[in-house]
N, C-alpha and C positions, 0 to 999 in steps of 0.2 A: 504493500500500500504506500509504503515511502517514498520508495523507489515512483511511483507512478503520481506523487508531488500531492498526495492524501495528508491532512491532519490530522494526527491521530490523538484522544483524548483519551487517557483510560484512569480508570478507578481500582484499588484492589484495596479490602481491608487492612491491611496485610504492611501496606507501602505509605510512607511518608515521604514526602519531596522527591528529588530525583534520587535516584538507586544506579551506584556504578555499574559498567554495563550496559545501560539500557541506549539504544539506537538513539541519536540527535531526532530532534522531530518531535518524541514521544513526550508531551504533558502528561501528567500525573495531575490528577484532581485530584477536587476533596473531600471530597462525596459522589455517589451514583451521578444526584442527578446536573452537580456540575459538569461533569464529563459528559453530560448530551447536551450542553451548551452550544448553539451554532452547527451542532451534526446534523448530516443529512441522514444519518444511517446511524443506527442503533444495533451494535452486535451485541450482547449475552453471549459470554463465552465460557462462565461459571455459577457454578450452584453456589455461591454463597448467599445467604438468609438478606445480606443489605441489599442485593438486586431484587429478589422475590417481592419485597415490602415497597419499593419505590412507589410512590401516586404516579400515574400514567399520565394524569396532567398534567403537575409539574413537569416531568420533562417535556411533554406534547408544548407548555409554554414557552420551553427555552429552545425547544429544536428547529432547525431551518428546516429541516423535511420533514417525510413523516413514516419512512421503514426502519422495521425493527425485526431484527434477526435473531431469533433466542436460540439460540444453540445447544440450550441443557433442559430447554419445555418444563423453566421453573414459571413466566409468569403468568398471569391472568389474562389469558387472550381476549377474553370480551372486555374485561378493564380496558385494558389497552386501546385497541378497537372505540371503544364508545369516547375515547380523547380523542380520536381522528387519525390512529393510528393504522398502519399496515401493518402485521403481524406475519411473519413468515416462520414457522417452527421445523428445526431440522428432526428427520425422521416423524415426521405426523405425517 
């Protein structure tokens, strides 16, 4: 996604500020739903409980687009959906 000039924003419990390592490019938010700030595109890439719980509005408020890609078919797809979201779950 770098490489093809994508901003990537991510979130993980886990991390605080930048982590050595990590590819130039990569913001580290502060939360979920900072990191859908200005996305077009919402990937879920893990089962952790602070994604699950997100309001689908809040992000649906700060997002410039509106697909989301849950990748571990932790969220609420009609939640999602009734924000104006697109909803694409891997393996459904």
């Amino acid at each position: 996604l770098l490489a093809e000039g994508a901003v990537v924003q991510a979130y993980d419990p886990t991390v605080t500020g930048s982590k050595p390592g990590l590819p130039d490019g990569i913001v580290i938010a502060a939360d979920p739903v900072a990191a859908t700030a200005g996305a077009t595109t919402l990937a879920v890439l893990t089962e952790w409980d602070d994604f699950r719980w997100v309001e689908a509005a809040a992000a649906a408020a700060v997002m410039a687009g509106n697909q989301v890609v849950d990748g571990r078919n932790i969220l609420d797809r009609a939640q999602w959906q009734r924000a104006g979201l697109h909803v694409v779950g891997i393996g459904r």
